[in-house]
SEMARNU-767695 format. One record per residue: residue number from 0; residue in one letter; z, y, x of N, C-alpha, C in turn. Coordinates in Angstrom, 1 decimal. Layout:
BEGIN
rec num->NUM&residu->A&nz->Z&ny->Y&nx->X&caz->Z&cay->Y&cax->X&cz->Z&cy->Y&cx->X
...
END
This chain:
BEGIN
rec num->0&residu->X&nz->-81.9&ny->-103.7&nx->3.4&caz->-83.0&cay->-102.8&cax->3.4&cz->-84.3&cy->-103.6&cx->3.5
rec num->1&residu->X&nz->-85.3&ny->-103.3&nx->2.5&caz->-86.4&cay->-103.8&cax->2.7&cz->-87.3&cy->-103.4&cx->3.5
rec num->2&residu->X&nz->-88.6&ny->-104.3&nx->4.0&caz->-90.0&cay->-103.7&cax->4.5&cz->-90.7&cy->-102.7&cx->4.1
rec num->3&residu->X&nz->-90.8&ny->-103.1&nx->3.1&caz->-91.6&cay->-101.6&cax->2.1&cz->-90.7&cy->-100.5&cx->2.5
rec num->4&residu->X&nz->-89.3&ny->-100.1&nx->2.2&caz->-88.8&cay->-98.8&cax->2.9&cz->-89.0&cy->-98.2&cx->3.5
rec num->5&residu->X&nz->-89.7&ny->-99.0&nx->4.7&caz->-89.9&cay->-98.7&cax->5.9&cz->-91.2&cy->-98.2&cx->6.8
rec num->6&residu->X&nz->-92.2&ny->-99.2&nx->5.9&caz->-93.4&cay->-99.3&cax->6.6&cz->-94.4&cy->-98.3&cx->6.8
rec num->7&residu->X&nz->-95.3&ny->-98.2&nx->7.4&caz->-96.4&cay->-97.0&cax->7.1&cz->-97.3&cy->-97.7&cx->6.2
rec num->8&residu->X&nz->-97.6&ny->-97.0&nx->4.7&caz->-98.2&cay->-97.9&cax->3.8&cz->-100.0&cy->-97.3&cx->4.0
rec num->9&residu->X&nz->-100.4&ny->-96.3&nx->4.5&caz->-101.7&cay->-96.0&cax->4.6&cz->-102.0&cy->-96.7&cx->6.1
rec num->10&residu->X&nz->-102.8&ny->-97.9&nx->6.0&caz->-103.0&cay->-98.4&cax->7.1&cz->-104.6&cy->-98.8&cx->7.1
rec num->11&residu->X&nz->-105.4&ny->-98.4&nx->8.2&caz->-106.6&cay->-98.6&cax->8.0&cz->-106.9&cy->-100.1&cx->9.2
rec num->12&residu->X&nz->-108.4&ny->-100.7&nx->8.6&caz->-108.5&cay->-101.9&cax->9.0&cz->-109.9&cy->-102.2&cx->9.4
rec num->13&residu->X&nz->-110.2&ny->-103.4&nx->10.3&caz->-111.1&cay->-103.6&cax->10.8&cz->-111.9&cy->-104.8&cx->10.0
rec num->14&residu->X&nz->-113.1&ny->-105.3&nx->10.7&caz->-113.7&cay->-106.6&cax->10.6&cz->-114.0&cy->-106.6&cx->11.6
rec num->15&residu->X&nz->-114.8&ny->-108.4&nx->11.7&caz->-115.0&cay->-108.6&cax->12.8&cz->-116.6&cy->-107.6&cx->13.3
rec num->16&residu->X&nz->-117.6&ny->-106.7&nx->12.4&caz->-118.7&cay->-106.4&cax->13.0&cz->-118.0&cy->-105.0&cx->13.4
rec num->17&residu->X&nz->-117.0&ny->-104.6&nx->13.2&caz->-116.9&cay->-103.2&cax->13.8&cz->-117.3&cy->-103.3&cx->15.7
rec num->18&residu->X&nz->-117.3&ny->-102.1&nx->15.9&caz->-117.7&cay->-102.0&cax->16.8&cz->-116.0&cy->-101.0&cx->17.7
rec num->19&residu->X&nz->-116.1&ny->-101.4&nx->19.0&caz->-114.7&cay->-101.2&cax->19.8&cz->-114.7&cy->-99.4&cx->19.7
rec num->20&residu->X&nz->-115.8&ny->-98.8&nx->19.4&caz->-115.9&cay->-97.4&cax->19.2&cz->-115.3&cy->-96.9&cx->18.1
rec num->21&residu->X&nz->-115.8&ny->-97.3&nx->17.0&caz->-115.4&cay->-97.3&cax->15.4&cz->-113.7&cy->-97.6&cx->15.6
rec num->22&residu->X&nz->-113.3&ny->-98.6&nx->16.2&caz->-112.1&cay->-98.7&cax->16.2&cz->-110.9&cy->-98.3&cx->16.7
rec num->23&residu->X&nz->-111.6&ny->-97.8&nx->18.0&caz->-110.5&cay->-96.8&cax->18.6&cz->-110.8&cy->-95.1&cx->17.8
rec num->24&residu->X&nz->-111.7&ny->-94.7&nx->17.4&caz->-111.3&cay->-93.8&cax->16.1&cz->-110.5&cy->-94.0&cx->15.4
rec num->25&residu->X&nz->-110.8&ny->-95.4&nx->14.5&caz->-109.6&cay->-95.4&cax->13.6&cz->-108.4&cy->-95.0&cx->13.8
rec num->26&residu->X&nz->-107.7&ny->-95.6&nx->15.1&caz->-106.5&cay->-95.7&cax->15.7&cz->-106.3&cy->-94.2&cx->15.9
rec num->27&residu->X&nz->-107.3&ny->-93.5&nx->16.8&caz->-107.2&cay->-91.9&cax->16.6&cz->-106.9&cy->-91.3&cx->15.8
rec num->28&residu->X&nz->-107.6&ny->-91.5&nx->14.9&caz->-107.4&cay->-91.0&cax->13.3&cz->-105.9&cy->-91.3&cx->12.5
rec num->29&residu->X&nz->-106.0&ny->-92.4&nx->12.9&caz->-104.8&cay->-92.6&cax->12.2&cz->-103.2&cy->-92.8&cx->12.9
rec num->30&residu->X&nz->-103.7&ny->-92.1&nx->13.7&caz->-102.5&cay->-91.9&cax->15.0&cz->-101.6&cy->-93.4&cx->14.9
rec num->31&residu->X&nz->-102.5&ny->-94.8&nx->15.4&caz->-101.9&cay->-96.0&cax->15.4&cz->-102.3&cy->-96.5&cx->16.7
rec num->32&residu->X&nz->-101.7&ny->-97.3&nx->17.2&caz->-102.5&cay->-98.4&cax->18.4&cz->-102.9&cy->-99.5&cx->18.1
rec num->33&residu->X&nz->-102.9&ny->-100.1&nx->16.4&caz->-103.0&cay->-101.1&cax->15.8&cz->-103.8&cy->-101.1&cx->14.7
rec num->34&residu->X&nz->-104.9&ny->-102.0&nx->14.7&caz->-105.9&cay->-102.2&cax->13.4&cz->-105.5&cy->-103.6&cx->13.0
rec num->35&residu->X&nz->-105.4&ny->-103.8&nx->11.7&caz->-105.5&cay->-105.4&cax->11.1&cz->-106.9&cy->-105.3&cx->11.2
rec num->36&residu->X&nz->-107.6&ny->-107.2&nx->11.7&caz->-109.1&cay->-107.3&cax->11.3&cz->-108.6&cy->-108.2&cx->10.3
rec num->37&residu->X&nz->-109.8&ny->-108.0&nx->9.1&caz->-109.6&cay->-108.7&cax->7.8&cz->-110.8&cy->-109.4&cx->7.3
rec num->38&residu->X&nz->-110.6&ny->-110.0&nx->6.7&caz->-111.8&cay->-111.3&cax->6.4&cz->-113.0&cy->-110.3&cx->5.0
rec num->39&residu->X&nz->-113.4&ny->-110.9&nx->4.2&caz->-114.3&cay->-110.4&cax->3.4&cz->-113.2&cy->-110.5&cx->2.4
rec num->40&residu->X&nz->-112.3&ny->-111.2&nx->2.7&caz->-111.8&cay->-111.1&cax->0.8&cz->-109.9&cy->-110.3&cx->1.4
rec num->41&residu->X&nz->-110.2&ny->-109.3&nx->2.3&caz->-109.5&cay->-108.4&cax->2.9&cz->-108.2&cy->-109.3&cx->3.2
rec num->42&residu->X&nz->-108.2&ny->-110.6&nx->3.8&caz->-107.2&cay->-111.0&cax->4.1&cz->-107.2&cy->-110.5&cx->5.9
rec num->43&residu->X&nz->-105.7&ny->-110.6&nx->6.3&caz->-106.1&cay->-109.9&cax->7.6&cz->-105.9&cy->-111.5&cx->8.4
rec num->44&residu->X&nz->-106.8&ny->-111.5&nx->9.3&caz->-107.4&cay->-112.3&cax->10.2&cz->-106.9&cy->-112.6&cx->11.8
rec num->45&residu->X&nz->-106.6&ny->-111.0&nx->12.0&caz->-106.3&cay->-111.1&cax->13.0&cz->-106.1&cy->-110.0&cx->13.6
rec num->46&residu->X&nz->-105.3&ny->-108.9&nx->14.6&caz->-104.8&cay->-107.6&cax->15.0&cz->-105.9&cy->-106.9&cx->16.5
rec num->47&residu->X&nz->-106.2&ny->-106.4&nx->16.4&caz->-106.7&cay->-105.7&cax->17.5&cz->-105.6&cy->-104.6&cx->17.9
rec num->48&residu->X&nz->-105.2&ny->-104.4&nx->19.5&caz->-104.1&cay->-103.4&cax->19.5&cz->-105.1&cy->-102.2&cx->20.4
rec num->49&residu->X&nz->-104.8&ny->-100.8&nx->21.1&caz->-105.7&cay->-100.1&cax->21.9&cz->-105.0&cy->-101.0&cx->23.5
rec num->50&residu->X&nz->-104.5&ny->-101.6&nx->24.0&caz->-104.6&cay->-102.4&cax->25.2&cz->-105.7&cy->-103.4&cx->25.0
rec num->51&residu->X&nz->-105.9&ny->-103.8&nx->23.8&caz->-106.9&cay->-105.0&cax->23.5&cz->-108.5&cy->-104.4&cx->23.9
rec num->52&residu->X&nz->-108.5&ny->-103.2&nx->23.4&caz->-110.1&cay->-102.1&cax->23.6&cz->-109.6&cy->-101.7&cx->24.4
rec num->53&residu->X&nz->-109.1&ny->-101.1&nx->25.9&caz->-108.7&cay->-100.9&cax->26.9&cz->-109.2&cy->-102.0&cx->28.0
rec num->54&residu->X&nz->-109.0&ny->-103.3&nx->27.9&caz->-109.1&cay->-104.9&cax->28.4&cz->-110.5&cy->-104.8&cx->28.2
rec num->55&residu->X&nz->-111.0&ny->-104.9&nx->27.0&caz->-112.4&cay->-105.2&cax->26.9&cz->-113.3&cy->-104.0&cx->27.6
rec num->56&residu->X&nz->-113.3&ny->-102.6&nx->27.4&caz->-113.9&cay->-101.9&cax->27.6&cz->-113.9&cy->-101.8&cx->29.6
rec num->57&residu->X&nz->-112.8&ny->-102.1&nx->30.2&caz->-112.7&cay->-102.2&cax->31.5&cz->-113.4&cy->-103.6&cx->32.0
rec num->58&residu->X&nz->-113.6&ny->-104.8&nx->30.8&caz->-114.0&cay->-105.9&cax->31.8&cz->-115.7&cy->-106.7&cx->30.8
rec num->59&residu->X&nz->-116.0&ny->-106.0&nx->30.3&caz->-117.1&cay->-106.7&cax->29.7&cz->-118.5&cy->-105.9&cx->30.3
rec num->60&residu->X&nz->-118.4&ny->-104.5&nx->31.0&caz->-119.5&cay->-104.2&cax->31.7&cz->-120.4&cy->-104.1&cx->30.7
rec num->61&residu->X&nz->-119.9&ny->-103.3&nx->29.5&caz->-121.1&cay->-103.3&cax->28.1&cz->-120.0&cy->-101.5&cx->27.4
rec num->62&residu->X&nz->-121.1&ny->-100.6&nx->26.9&caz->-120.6&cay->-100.3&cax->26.1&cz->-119.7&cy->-100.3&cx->25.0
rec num->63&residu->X&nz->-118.8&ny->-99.4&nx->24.8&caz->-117.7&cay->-100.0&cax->23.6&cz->-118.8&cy->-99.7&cx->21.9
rec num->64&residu->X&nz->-119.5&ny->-99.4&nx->22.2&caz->-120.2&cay->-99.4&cax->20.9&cz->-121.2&cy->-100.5&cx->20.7
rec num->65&residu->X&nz->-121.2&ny->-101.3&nx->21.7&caz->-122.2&cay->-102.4&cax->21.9&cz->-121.1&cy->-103.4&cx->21.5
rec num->66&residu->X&nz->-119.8&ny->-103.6&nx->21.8&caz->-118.9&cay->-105.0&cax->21.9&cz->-118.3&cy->-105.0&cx->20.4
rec num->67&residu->X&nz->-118.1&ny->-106.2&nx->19.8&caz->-117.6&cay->-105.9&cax->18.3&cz->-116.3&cy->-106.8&cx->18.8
rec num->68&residu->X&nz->-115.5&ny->-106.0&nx->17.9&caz->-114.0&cay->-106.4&cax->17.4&cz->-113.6&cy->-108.0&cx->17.8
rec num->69&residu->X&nz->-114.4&ny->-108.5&nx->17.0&caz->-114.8&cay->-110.2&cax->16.9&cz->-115.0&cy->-110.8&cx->18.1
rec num->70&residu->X&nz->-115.4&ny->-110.3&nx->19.1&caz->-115.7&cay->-110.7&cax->20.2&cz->-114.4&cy->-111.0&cx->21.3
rec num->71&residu->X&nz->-113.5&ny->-110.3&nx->20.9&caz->-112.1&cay->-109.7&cax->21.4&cz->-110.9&cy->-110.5&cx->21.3
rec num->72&residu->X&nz->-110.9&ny->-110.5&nx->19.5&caz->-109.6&cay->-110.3&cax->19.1&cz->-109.6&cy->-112.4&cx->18.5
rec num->73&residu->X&nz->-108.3&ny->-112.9&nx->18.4&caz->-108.6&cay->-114.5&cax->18.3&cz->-108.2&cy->-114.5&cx->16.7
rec num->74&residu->X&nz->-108.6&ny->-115.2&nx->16.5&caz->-108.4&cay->-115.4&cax->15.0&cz->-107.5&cy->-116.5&cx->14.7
rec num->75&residu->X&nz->-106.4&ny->-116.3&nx->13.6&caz->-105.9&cay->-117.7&cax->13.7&cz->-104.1&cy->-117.4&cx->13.2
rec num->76&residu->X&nz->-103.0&ny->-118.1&nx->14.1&caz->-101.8&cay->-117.3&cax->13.6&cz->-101.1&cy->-116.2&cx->13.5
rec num->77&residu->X&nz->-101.9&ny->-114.9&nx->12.3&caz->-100.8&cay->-113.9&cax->12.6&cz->-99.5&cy->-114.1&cx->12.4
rec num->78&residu->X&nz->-98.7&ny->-113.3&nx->12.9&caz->-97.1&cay->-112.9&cax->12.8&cz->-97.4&cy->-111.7&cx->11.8
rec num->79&residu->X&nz->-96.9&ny->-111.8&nx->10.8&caz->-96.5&cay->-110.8&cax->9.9&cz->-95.2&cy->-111.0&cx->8.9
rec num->80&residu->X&nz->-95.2&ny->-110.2&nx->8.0&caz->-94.2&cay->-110.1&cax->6.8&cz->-94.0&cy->-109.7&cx->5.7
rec num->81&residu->X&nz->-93.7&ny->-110.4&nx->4.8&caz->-93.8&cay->-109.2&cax->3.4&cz->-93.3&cy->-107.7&cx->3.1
rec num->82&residu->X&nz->-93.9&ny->-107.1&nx->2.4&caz->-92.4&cay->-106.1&cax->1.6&cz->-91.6&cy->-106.2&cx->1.4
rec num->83&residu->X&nz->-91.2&ny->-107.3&nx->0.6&caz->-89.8&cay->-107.9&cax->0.1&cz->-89.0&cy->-108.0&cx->1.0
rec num->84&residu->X&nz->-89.7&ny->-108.2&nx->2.0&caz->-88.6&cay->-109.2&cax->3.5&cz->-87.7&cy->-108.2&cx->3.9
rec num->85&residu->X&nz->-86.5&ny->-108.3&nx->4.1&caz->-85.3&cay->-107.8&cax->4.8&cz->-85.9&cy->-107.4&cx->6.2
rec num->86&residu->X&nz->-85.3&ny->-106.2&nx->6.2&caz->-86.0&cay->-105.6&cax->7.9&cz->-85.0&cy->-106.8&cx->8.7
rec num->87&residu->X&nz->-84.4&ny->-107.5&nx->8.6&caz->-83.7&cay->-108.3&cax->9.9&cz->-84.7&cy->-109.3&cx->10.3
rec num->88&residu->X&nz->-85.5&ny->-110.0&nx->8.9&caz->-86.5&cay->-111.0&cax->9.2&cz->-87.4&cy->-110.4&cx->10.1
rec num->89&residu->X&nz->-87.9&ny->-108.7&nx->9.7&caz->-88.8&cay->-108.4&cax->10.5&cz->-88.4&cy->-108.1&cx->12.2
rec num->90&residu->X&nz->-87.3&ny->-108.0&nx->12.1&caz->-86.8&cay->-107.6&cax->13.3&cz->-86.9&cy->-109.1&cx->14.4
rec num->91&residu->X&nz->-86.5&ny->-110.1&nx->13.6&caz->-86.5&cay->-111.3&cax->14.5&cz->-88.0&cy->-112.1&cx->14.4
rec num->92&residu->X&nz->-88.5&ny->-111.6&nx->13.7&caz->-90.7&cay->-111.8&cax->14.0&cz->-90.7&cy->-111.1&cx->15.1
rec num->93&residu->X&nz->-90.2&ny->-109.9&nx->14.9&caz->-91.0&cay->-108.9&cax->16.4&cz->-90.4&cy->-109.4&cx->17.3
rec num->94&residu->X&nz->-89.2&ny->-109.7&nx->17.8&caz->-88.1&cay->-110.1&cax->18.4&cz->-88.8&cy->-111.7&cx->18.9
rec num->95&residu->X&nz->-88.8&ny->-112.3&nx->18.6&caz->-89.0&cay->-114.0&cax->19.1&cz->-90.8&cy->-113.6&cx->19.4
rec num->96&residu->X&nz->-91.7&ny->-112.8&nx->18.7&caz->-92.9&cay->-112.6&cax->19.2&cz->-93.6&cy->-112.0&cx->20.3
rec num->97&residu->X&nz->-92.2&ny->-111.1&nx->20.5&caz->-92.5&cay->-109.7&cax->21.7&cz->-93.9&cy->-109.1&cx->21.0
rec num->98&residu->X&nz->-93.3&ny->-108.4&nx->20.4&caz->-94.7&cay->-107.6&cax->19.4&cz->-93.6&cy->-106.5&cx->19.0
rec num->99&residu->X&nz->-94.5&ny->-105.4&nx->18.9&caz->-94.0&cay->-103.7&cax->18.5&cz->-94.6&cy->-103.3&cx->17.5
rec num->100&residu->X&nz->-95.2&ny->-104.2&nx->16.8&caz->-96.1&cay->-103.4&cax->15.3&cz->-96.2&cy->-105.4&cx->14.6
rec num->101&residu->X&nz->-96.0&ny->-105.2&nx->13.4&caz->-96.2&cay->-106.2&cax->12.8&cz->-96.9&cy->-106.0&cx->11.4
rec num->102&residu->X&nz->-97.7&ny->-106.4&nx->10.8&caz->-98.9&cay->-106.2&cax->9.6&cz->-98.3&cy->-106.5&cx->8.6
rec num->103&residu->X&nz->-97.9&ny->-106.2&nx->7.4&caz->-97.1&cay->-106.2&cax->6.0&cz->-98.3&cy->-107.1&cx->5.4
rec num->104&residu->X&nz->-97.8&ny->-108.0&nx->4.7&caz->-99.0&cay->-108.6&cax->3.9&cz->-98.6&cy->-109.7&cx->2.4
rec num->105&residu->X&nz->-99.2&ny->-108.8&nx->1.9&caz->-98.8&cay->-109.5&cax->0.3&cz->-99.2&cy->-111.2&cx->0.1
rec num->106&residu->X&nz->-98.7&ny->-112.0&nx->-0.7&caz->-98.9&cay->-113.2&cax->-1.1&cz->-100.9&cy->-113.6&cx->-0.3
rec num->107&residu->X&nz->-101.4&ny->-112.9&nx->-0.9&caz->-102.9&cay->-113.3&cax->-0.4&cz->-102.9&cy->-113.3&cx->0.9
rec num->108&residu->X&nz->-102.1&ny->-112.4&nx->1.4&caz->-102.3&cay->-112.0&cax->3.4&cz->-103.4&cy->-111.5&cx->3.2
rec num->109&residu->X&nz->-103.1&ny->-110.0&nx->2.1&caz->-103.9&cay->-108.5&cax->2.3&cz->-102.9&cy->-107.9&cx->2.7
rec num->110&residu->X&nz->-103.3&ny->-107.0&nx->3.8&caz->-102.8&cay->-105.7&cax->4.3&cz->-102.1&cy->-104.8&cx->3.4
rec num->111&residu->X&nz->-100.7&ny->-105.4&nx->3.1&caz->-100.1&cay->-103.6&cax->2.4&cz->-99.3&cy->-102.3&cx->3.2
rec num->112&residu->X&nz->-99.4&ny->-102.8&nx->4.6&caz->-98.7&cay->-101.5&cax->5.3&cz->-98.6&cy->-102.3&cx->6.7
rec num->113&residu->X&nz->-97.9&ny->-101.6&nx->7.8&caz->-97.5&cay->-102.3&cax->9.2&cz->-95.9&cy->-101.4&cx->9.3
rec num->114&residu->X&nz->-95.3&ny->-102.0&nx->10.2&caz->-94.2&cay->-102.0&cax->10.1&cz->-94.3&cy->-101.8&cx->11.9
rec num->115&residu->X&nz->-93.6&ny->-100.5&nx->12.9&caz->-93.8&cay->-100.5&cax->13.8&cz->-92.0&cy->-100.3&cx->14.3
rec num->116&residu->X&nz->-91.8&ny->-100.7&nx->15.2&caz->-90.5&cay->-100.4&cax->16.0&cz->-90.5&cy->-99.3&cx->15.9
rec num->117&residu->X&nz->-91.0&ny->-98.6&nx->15.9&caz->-90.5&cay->-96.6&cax->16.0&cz->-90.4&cy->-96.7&cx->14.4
rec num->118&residu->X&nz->-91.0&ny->-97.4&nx->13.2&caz->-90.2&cay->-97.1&cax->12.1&cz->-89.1&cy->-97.5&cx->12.0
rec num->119&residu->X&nz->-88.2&ny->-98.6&nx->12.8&caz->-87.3&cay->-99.1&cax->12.5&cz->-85.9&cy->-98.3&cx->13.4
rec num->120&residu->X&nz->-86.8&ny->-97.4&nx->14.4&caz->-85.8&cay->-97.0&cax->15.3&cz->-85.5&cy->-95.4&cx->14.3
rec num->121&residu->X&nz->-86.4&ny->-95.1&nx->14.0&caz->-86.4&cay->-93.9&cax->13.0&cz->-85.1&cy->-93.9&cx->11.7
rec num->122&residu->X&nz->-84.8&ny->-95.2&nx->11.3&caz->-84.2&cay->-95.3&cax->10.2&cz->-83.2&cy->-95.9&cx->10.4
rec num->123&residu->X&nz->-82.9&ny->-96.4&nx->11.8&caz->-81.9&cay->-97.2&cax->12.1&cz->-80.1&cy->-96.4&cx->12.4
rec num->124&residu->X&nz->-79.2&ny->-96.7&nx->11.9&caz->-78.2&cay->-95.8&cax->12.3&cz->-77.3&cy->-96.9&cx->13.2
rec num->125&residu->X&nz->-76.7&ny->-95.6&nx->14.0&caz->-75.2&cay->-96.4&cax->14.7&cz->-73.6&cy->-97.4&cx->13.7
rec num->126&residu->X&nz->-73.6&ny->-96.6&nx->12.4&caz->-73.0&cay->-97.6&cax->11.4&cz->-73.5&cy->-98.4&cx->10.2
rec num->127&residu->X&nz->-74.6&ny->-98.8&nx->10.6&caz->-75.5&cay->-98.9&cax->9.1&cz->-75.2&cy->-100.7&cx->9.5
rec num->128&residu->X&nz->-74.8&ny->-101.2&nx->8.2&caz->-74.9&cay->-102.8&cax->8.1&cz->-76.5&cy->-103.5&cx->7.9
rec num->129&residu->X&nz->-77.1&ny->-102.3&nx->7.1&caz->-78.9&cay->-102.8&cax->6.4&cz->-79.4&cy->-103.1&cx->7.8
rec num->130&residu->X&nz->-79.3&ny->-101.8&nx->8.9&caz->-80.4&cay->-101.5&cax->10.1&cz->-79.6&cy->-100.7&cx->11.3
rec num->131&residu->X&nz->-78.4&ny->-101.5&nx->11.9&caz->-77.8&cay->-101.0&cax->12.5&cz->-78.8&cy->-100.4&cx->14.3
rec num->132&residu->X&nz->-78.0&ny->-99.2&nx->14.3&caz->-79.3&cay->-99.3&cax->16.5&cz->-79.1&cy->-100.7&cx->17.5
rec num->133&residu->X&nz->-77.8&ny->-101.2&nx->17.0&caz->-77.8&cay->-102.7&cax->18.0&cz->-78.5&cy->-103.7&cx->17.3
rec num->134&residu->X&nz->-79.1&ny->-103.9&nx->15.9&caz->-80.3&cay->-105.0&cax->15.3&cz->-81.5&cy->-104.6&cx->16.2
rec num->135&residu->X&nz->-81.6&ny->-103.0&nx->16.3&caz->-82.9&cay->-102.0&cax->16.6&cz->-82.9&cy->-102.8&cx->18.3
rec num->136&residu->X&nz->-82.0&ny->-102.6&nx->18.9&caz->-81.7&cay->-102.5&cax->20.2&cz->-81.9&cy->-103.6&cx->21.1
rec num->137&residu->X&nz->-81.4&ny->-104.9&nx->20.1&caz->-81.1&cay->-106.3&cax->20.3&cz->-82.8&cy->-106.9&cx->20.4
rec num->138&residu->X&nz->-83.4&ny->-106.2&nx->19.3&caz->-84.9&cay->-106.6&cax->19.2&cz->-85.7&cy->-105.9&cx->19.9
rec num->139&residu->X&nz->-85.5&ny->-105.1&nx->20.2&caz->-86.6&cay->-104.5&cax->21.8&cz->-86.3&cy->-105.1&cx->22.6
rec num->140&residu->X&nz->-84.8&ny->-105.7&nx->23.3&caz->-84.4&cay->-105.9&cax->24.6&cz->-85.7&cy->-107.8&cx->24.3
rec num->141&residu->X&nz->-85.9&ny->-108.3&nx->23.2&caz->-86.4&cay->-109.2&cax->22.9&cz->-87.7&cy->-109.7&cx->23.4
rec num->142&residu->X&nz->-88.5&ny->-108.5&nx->22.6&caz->-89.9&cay->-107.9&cax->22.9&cz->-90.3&cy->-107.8&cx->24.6
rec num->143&residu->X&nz->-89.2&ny->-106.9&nx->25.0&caz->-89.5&cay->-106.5&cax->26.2&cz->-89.2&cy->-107.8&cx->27.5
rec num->144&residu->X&nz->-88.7&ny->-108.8&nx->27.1&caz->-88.3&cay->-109.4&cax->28.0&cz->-89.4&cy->-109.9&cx->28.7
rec num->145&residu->X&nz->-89.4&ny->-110.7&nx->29.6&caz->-90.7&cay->-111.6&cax->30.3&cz->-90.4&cy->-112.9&cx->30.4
rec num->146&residu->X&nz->-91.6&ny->-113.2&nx->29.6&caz->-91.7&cay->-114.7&cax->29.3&cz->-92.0&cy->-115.3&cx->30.3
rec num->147&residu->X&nz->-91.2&ny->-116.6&nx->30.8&caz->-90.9&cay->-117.2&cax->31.7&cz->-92.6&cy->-118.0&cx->31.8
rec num->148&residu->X&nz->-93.0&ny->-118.1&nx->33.3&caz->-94.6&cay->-117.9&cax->33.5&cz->-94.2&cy->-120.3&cx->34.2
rec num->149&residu->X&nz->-95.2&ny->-120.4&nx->33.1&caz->-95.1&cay->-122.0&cax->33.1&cz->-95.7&cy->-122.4&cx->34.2
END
């Protein structure tokens, strides 16, 4: 089973001048907790999640319509995946990342969709070889673990 099967393909996206207001709309709007931020030539850059505008908005002592995205979120290695990619690759990105949403992204690393553990638990069955609940199960227990504090 592929990514694309799965993913939510209307996915709306940030830059760095949005403002933390503008973007927890989006998220409202688009009933997500997750915006890709994208560069000018719509490659995505970097994730803003609503814990990320939650964090800022409790500790910057500035309105959320004053703080921009950019200010927040780090720029640099996303974790993501293609369409093409087998939900199992996606499953062990989320899985080794401890991440519940991951950004779909074509050859360029444009945004074609995100891919969230509630889509994979949604489609996942008890005898399925594509996307069995113990792939589903195996990779939450992953996510959820706690990284051992150095």
């Amino acid at each position: 089973m592929k990514v694309k099967d799965l993913m939510t393909k209307s996915v709306s996206a940030c830059d760095e001048q949005t403002n933390l207001s503008s973007a927890a709309i989006m998220m409202w709007d688009g009933d997500c907790g997750i915006l890709p931020m994208v560069d000018e030539r719509e490659k995505v850059v970097g994730v803003i999640t609503d814990r990320d505008l939650s964090l800022a908005m409790a500790t910057k002592n500035r309105l959320s319509a004053d703080i921009l995205v950019g200010e927040i979120v780090e720029k640099g290695d996303i974790k993501a995946c293609s369409p093409d990619d087998d939900v199992k690759k996606a499953l062990k990105i989320m899985g080794e990342n401890q991440i519940r949403r991951l950004p779909v992204v074509n050859e360029q690393g444009q945004i074609q969709g995100m891919l969230s553990i509630n889509d994979l638990i949604r489609h996942s069955r008890a005898d399925s070889g594509e996307l069995s609940d113990k792939n589903v199960m195996e990779a939450m227990k992953a996510i959820c673990s706690q990284q051992a504090i150095a």
